[in-house]
VOBA-1610 file (N, C-alpha, C; in pm, whole numbers, padded with zeros to 5 digits, always signed):
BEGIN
Unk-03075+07071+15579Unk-03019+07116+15453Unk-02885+07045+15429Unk-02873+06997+15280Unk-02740+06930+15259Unk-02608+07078+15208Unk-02519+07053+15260Unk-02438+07202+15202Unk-02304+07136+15159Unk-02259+07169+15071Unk-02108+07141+15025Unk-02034+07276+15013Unk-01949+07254+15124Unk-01833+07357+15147Unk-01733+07304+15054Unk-01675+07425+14967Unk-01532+07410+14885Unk-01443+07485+14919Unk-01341+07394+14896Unk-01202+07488+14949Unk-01099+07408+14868Unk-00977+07516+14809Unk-00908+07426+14764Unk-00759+07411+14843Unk-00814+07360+14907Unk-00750+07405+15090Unk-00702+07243+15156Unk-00642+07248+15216Unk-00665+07115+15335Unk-00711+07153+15456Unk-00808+07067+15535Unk-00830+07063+15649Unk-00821+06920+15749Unk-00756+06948+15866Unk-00797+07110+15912Unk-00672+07178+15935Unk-00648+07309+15972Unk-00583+07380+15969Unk-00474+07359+16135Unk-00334+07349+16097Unk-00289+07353+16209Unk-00199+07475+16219Unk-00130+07524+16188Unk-00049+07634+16183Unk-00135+07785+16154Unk-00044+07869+16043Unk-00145+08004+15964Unk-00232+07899+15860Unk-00365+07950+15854Unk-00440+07922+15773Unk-00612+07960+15804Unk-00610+08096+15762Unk-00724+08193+15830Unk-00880+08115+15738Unk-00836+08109+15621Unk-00932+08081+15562Unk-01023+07910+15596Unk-00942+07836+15619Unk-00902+07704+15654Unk-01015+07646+15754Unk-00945+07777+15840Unk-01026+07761+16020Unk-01146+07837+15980Unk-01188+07898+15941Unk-01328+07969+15911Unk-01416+07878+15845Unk-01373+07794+15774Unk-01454+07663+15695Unk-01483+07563+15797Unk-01358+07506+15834Unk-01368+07406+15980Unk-01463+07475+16043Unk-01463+07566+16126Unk-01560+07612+16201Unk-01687+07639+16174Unk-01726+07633+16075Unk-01829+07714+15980Unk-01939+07601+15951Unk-01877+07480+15950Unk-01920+07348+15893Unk-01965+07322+16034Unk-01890+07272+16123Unk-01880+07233+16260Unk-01983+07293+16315Unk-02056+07409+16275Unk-02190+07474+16393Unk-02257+07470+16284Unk-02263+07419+16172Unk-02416+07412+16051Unk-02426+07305+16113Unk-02354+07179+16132Unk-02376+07037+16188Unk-02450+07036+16305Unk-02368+07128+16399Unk-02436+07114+16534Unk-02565+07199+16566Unk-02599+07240+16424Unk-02739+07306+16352Unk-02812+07231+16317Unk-02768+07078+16281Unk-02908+07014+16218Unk-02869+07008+16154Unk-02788+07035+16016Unk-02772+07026+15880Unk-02619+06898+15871Unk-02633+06902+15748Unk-02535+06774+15658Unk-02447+06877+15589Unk-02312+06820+15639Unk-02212+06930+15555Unk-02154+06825+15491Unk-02045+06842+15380Unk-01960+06757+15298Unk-01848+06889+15298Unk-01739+06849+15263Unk-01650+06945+15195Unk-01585+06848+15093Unk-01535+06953+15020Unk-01475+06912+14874Unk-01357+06971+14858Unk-01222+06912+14946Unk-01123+06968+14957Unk-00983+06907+14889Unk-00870+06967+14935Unk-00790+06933+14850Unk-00687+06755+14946Unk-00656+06645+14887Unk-00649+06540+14940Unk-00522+06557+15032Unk-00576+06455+15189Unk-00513+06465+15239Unk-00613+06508+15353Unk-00694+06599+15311Unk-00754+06631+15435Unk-00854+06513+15521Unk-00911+06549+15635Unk-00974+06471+15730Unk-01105+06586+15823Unk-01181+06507+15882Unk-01287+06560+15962Unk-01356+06470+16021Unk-01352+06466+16178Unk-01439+06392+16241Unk-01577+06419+16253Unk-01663+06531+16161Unk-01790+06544+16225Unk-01861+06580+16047Unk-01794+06548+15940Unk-01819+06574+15814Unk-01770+06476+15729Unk-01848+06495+15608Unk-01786+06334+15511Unk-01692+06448+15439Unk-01568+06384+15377Unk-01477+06483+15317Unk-01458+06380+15178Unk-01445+06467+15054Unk-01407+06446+14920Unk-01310+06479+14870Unk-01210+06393+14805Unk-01096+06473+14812Unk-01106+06548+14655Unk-01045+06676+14634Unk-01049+06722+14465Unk-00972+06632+14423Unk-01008+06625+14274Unk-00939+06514+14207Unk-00923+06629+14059Unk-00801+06695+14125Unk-00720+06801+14042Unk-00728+06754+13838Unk-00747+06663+13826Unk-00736+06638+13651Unk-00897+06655+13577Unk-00987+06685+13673Unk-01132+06707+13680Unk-01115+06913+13692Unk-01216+06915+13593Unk-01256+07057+13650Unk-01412+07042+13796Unk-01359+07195+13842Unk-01434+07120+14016Unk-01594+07156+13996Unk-01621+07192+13897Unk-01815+07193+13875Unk-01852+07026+13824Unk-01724+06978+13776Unk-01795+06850+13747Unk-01802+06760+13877Unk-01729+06797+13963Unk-01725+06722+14101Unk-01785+06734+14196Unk-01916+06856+14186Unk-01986+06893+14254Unk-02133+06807+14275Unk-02131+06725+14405Unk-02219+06642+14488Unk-02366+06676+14354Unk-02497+06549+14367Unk-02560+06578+14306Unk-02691+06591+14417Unk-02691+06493+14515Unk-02732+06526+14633Unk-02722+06616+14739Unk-02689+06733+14708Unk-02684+06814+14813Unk-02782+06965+14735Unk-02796+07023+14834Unk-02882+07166+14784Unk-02846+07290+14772Unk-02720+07335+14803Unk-02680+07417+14780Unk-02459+07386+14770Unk-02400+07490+14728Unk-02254+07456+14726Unk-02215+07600+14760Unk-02156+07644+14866Unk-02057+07716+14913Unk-01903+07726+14900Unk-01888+07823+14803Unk-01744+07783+14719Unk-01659+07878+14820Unk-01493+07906+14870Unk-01443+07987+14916Unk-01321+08013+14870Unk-01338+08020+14725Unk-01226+08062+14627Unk-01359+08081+14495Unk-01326+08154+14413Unk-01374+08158+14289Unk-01344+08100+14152Unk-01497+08029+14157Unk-01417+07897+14054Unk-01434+07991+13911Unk-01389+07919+13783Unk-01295+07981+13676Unk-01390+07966+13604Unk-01537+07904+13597Unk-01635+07848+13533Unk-01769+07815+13591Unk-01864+07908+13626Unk-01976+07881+13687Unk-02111+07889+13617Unk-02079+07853+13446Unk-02176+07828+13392Unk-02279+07702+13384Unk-02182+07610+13406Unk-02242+07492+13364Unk-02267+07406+13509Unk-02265+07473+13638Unk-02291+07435+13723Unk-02455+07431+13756Unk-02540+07337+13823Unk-02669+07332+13841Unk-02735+07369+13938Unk-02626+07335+14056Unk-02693+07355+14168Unk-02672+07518+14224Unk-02765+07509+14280Unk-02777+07629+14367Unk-02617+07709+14459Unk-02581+07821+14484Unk-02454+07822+14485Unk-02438+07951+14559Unk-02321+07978+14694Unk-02263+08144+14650Unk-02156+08120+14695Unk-02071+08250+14691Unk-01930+08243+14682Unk-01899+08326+14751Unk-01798+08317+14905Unk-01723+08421+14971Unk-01617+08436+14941Unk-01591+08571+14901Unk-01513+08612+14874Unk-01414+08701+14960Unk-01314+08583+15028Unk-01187+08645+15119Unk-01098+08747+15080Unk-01068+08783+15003Unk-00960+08866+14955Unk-01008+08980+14897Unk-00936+09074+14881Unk-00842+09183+14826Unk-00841+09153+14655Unk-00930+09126+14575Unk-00928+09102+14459Unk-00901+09207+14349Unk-00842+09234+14292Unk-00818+09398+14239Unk-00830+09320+14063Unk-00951+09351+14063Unk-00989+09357+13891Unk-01085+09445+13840Unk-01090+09425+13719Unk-01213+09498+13641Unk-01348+09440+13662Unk-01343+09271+13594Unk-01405+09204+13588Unk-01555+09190+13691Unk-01613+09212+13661Unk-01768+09144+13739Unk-01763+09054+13824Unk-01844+09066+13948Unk-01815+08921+14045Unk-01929+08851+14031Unk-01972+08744+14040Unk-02091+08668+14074Unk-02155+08754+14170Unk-02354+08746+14071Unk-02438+08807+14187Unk-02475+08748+14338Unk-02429+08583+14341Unk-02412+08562+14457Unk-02284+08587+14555Unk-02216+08699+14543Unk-02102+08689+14608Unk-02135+08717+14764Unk-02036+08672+14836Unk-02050+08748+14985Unk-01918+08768+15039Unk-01901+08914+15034Unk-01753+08955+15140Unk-01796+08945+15296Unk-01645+08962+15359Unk-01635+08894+15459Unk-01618+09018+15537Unk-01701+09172+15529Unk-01725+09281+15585Unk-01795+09391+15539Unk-01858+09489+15600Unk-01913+09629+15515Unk-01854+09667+15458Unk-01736+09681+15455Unk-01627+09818+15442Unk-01572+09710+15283Unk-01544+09571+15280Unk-01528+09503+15218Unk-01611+09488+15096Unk-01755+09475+15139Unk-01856+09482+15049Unk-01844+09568+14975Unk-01882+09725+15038Unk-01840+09884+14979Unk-01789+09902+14896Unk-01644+09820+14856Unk-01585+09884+14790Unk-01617+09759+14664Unk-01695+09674+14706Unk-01729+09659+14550Unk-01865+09652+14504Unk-01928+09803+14572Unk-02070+09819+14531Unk-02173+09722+14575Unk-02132+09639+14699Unk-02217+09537+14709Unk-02275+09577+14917Unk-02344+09483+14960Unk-02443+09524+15075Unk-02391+09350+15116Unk-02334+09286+15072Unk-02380+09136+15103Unk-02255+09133+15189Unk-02256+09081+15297Unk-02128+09054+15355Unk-02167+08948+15491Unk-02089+08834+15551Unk-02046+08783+15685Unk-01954+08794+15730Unk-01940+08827+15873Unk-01859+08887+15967Unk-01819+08715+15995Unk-01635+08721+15945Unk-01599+08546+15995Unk-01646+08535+16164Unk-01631+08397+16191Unk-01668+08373+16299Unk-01586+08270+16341Unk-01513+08220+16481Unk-01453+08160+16526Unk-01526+08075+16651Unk-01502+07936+16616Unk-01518+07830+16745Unk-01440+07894+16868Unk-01493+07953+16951Unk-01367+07989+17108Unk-01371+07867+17186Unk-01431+07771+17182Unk-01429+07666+17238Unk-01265+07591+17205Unk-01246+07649+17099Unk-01108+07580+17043Unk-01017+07634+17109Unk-01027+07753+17213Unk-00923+07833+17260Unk-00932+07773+17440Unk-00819+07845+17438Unk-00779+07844+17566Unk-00925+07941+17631Unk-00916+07936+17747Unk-00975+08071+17806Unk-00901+08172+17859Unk-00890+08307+17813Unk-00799+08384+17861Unk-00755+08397+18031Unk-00635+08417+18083Unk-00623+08441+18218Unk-00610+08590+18238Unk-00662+08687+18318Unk-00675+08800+18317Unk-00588+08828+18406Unk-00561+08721+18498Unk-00488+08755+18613Unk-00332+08779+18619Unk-00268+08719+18490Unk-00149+08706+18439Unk-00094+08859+18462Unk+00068+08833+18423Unk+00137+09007+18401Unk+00150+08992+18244Unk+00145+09081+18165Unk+00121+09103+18078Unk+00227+09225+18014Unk+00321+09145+17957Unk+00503+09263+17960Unk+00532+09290+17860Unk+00458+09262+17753Unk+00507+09286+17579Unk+00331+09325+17486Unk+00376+09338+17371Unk+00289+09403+17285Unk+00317+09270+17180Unk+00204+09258+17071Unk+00242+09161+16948Unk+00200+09191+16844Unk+00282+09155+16766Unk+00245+09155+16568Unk+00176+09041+16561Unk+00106+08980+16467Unk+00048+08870+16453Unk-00038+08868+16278Unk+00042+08804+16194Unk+00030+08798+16047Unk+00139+08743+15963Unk+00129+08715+15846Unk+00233+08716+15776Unk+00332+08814+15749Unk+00470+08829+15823Unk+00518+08912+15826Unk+00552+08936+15650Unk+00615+08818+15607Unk+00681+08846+15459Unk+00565+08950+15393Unk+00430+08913+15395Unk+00342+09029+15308Unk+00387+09211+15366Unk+00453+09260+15255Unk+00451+09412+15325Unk+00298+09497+15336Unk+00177+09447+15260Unk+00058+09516+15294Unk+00090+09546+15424Unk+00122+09416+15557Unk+00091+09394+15640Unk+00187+09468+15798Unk+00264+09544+15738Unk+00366+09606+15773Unk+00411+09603+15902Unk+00494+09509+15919Unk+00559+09457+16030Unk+00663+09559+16065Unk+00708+09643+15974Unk+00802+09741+16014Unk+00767+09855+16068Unk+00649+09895+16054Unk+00546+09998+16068Unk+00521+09917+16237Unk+00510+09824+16239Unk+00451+09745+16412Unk+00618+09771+16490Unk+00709+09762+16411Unk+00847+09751+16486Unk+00888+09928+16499Unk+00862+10018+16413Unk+00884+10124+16437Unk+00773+10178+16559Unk+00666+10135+16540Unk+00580+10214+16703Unk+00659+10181+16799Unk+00675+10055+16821Unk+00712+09962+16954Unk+00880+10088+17038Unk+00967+10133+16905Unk+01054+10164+16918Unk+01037+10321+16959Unk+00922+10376+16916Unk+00914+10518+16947Unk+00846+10533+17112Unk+00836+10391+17227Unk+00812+10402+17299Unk+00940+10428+17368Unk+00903+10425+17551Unk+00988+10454+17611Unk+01080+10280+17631Unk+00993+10208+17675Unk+01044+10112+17721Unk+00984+09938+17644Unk+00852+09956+17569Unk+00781+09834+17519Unk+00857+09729+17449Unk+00780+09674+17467Unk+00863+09523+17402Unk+00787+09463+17292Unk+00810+09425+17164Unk+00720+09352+17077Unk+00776+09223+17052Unk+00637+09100+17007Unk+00653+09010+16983Unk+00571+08958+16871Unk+00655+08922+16768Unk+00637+08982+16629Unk+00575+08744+16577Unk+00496+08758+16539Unk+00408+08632+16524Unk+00379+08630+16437Unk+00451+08499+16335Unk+00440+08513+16221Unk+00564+08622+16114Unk+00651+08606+16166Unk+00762+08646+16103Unk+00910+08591+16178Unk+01036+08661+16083Unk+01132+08581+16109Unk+01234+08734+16153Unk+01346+08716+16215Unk+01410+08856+16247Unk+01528+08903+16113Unk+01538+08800+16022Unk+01630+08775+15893Unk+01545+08774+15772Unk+01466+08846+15698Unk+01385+08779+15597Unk+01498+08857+15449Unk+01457+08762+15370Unk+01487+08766+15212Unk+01401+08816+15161Unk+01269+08801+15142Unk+01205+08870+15087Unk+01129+08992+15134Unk+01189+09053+15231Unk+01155+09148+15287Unk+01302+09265+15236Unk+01340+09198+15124Unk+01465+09315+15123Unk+01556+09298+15218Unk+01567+09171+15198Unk+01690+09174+15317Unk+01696+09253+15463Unk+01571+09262+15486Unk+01537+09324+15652Unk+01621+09192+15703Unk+01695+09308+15808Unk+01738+09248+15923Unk+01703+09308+16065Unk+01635+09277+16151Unk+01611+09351+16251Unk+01669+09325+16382Unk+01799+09441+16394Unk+01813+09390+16539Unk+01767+09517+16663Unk+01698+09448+16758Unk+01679+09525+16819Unk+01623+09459+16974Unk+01678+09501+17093Unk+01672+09403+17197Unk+01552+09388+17266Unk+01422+09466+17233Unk+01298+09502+17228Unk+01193+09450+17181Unk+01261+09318+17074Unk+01151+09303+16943Unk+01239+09204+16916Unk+01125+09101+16993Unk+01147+08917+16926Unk+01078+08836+16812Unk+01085+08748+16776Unk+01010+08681+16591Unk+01021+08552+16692Unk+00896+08499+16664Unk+00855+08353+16680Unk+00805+08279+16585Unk+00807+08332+16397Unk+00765+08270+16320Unk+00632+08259+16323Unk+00607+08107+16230Unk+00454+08086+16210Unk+00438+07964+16342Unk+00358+08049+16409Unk+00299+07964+16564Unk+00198+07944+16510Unk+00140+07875+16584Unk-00037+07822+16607Unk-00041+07761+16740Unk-00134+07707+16736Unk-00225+07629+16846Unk-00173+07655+16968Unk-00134+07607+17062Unk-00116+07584+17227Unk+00001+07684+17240Unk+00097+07729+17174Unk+00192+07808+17159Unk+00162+07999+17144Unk+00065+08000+17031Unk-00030+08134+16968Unk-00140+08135+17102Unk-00178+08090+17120Unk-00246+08075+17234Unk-00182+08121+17356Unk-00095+08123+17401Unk-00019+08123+17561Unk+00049+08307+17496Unk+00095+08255+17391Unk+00193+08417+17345Unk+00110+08507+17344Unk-00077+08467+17279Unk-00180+08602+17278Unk-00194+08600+17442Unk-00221+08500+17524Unk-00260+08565+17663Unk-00187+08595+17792Unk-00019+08672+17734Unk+00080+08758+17802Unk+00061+08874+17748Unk-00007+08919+17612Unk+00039+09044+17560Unk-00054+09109+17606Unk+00019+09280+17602Unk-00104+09378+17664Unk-00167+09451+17539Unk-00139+09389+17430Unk-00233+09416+17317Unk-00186+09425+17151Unk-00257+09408+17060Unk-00212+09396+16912Unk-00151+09489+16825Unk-00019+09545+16753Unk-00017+09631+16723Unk-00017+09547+16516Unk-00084+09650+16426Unk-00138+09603+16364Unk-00179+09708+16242Unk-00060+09796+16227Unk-00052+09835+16149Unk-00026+09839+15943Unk-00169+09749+15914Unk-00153+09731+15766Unk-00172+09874+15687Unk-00108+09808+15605Unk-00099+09933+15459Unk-00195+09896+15365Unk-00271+09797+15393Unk-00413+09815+15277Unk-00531+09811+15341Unk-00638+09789+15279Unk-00767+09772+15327Unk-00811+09624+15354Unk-00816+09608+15477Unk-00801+09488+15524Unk-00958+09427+15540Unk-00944+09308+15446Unk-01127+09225+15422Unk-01175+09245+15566Unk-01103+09160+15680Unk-01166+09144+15804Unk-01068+09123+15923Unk-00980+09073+15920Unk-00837+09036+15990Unk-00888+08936+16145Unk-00836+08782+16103Unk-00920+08726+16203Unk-00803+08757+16352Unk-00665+08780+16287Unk-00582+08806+16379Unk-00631+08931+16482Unk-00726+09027+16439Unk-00791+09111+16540Unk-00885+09072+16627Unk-00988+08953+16580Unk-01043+08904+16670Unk-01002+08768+16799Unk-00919+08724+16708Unk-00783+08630+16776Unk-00759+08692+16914Unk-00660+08815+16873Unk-00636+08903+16968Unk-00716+08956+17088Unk-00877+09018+17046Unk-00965+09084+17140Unk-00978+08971+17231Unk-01014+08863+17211Unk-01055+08713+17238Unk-00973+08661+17391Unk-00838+08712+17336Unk-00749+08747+17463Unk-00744+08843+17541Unk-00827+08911+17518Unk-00856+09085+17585Unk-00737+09137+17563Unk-00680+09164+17431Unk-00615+09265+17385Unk-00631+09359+17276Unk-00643+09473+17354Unk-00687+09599+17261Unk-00612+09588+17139Unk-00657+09690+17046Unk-00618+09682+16882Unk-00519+09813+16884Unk-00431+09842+16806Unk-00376+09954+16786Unk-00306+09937+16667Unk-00410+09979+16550Unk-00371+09929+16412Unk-00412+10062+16293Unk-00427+10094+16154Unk-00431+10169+16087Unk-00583+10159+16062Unk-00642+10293+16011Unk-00776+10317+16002Unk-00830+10273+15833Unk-00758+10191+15844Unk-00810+10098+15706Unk-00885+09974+15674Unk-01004+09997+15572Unk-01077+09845+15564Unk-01134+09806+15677Unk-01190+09680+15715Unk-01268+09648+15811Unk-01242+09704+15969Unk-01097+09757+15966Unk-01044+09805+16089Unk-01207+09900+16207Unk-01227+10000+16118Unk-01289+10121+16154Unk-01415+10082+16202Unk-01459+09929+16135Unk-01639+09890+16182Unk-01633+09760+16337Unk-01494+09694+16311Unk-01454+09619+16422Unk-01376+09686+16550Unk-01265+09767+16542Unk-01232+09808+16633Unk-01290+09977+16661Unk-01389+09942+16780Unk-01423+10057+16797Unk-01329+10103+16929Unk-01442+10238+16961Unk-01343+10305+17067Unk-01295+10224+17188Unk-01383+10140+17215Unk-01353+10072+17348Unk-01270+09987+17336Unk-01214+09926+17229Unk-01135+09834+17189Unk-00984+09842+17185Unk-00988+09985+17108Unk-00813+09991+17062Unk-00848+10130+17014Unk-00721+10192+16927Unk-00661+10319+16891Unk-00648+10279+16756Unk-00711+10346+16624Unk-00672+10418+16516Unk-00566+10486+16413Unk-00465+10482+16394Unk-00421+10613+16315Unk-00275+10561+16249Unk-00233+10599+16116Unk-00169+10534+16010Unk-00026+10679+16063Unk-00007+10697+16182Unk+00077+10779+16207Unk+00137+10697+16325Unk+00292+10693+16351Unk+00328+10582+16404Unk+00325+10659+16548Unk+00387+10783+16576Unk+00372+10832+16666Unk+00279+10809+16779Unk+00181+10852+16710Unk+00022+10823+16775Unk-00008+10664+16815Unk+00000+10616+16746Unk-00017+10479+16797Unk+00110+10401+16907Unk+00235+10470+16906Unk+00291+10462+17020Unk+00308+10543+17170Unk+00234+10665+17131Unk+00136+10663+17253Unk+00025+10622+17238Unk-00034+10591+17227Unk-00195+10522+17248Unk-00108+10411+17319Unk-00018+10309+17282Unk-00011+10151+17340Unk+00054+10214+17477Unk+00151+10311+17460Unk+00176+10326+17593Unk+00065+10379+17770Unk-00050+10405+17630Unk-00178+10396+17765Unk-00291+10315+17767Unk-00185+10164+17732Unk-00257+10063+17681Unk-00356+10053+17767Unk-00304+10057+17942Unk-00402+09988+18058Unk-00522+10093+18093Unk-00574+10158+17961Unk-00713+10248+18002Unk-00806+10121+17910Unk-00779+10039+17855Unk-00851+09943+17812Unk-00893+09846+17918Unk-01024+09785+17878Unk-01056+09687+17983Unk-01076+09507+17923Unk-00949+09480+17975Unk-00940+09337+17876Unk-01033+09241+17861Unk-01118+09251+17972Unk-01247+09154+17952Unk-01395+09219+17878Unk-01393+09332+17867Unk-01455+09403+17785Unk-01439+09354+17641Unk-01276+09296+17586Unk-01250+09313+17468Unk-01287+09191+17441Unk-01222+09122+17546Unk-01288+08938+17556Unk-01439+08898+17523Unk-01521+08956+17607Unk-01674+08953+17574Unk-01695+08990+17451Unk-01630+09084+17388Unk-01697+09162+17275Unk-01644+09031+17124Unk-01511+08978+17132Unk-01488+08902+17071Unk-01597+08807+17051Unk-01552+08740+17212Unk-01644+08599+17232Unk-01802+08624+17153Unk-01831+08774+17218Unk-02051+08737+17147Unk-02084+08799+17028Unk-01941+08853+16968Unk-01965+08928+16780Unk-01913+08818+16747Unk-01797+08754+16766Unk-01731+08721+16579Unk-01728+08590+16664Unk-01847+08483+16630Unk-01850+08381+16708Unk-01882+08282+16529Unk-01877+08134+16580Unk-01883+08085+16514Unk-02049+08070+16443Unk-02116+08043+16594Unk-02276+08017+16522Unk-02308+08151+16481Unk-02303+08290+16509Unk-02350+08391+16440Unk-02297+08393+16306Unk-02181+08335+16280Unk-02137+08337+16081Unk-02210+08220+16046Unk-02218+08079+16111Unk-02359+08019+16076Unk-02456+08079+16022Unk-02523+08085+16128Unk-02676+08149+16120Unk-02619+08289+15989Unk-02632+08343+16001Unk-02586+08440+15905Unk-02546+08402+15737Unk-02488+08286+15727Unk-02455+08233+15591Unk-02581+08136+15564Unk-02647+08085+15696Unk-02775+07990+15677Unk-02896+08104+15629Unk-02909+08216+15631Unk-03030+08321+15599Unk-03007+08314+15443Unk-02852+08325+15427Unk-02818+08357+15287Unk-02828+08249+15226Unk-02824+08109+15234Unk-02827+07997+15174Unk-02982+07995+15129Unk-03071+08027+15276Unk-03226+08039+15248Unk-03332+08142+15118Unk-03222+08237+15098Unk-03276+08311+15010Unk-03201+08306+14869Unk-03095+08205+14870Unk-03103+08236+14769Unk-03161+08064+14687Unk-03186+07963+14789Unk-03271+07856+14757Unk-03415+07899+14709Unk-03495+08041+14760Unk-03614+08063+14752Unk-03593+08140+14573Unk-03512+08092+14516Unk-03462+08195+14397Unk-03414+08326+14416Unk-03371+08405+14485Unk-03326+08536+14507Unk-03173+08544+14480Unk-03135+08684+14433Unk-02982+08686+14417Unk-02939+08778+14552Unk-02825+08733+14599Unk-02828+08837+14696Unk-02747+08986+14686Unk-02679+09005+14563Unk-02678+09115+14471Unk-02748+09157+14329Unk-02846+09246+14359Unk-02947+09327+14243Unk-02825+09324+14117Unk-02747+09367+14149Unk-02653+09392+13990Unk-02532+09341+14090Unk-02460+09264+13966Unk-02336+09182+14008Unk-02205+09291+14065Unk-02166+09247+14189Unk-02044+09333+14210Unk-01920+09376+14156Unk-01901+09491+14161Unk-01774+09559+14071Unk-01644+09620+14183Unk-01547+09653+14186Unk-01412+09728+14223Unk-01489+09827+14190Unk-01515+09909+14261Unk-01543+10066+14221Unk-01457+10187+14195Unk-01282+10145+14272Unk-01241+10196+14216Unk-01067+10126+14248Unk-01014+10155+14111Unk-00883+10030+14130Unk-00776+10167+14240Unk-00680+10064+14308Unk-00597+10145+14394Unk-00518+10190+14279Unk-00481+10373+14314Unk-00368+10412+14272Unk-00235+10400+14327Unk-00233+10317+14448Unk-00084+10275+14469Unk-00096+10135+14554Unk-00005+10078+14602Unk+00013+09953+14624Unk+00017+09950+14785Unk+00016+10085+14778Unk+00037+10075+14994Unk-00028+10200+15023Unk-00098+10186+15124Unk-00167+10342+15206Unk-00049+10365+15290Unk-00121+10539+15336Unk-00028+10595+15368Unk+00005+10545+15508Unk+00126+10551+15533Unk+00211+10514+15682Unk+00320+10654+15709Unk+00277+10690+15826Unk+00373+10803+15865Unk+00436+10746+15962
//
């Protein structure tokens, strides 16, 4: 099968860039599937195992869409999908808060995701672990970590810095944020407990996930899928985050602790070591793998080549949020 992945993205991804690495990876095991990928990205980018196109921004992007290929996998929603020919669906990463109708080919990137916009269609992202280190189990393991964009407050880094503090003694290491931010309202955080390493990646995010004794991960919205949770398990570190959005279908009991009450979740981390880190490791490594979001987006490519939509009636918001943040105690 010929497939054209879109993104209006560069690849590949070296720093934060969740969406980025889910394409890279995504492409990378359709290939090592048998199939012909292209992407149609934004210039600049590169790929050793795919032909790459760069967008040519003064073009609208249905006119730039390959004529040889059989299907197009978009991962943003284009502004115009009338006059497109080929065969097509669209994952939809985000938190989209409209009225508006989605394409009946849409696919969210969880149940809980789907749900809330009346839809059944969803892939669970999937990650190359080959790209990772292999965790060391044998290590000491002396701090706890944040890991997200701190500046987003959905994502509530202060909510991760207040558990850490209602312990006796824990330490956090806050990934993906800064200890001075501006747009955080002038947060300043001092506290001798709780370090900021910014936006890490690769060989760095890597070594920092496999010291910690686990994720604390307290968002204030309903979170699509959070690859930073599977990031984390991957390292055999339990979850201890809010019972929101994809949280509740990925982290189960064996994994991590629950609850949008800060208290609780600073005891839960303080009995972090009833978790079993290679438990969390396995469970990463053989759910949220790369060829199972393959195979999984390849069923969906198959049906909807055979003419099928993979939503009966196009997806809707079922219901818009009445506030901008869930609750945090």
């Amino acid at each position: 099968m010929k497939i054209l992945i879109v993104q209006r993205a560069n690849i590949p991804v070296h720093l934060y860039g969740g969406i980025e690495r889910v394409i890279w990876d995504l492409g990378k095991e359709l290939v090592q599937l048998g199939h012909q990928v292209t992407y149609l990205v934004k210039r600049g980018s590169y790929c050793d195992f795919a032909e790459v196109i760069p967008i040519d921004e003064s073009i609208d992007i249905i006119d730039q869409i390959l004529e040889n290929v059989d299907i197009v996998h978009f991962h943003f929603i284009p502004s115009i999908l009338d006059k497109i020919k080929k065969p097509y669906l669209i994952t939809v990463h985000e938190n989209i808060i409209t009225a508006h109708n989605f394409d009946q080919n849409s696919v969210f990137v969880s149940k809980n995701h789907a749900e809330r916009y009346g839809s059944t269609s969803f892939v669970y992202n999937g990650l190359d672990w080959d790209n990772y280190i292999k965790p060391d189990f044998s290590k000491d393991r002396t701090y706890f970590h944040f890991l997200g964009k701190a500046a987003w407050r959905a994502k509530n880094v202060k909510g991760a810095i207040q558990v850490i503090k209602k312990t006796r003694a824990e330490k956090l290491k806050v990934l993906g944020g800064v200890r001075f931010n501006v747009k955080m309202g002038l947060r300043f955080t001092f506290s001798p407990r709780v370090s900021f390493y910014g936006m890490v990646g690769g060989s760095e995010k890597e070594q920092l996930l496999n010291s910690s004794k686990g994720l604390i991960f307290p968002v204030r919205w309903h979170e699509p899928f959070g690859l930073a949770i599977i990031e984390s398990l991957y390292f055999g570190c339990p979850v201890f985050g809010t019972p929101y959005g994809a949280l509740p279908e990925i982290v189960k009991e064996e994994f991590g602790v629950l609850s949008n009450n800060a208290f609780e979740l600073a005891t839960a981390i303080e009995n972090s070591d009833s978790f079993n880190p290679k438990l969390c490791h396995e469970y990463a490594l053989t759910t949220f793998n790369s060829k199972n979001m393959a195979l999984a987006y390849f069923e969906k490519y198959q049906r909807i080549l055979s003419g099928e939509k993979l939503n009966k009636i196009s997806p809707k918001l079922k219901e818009m949020p009445k506030e901008k943040f869930l609750e945090w105690k």
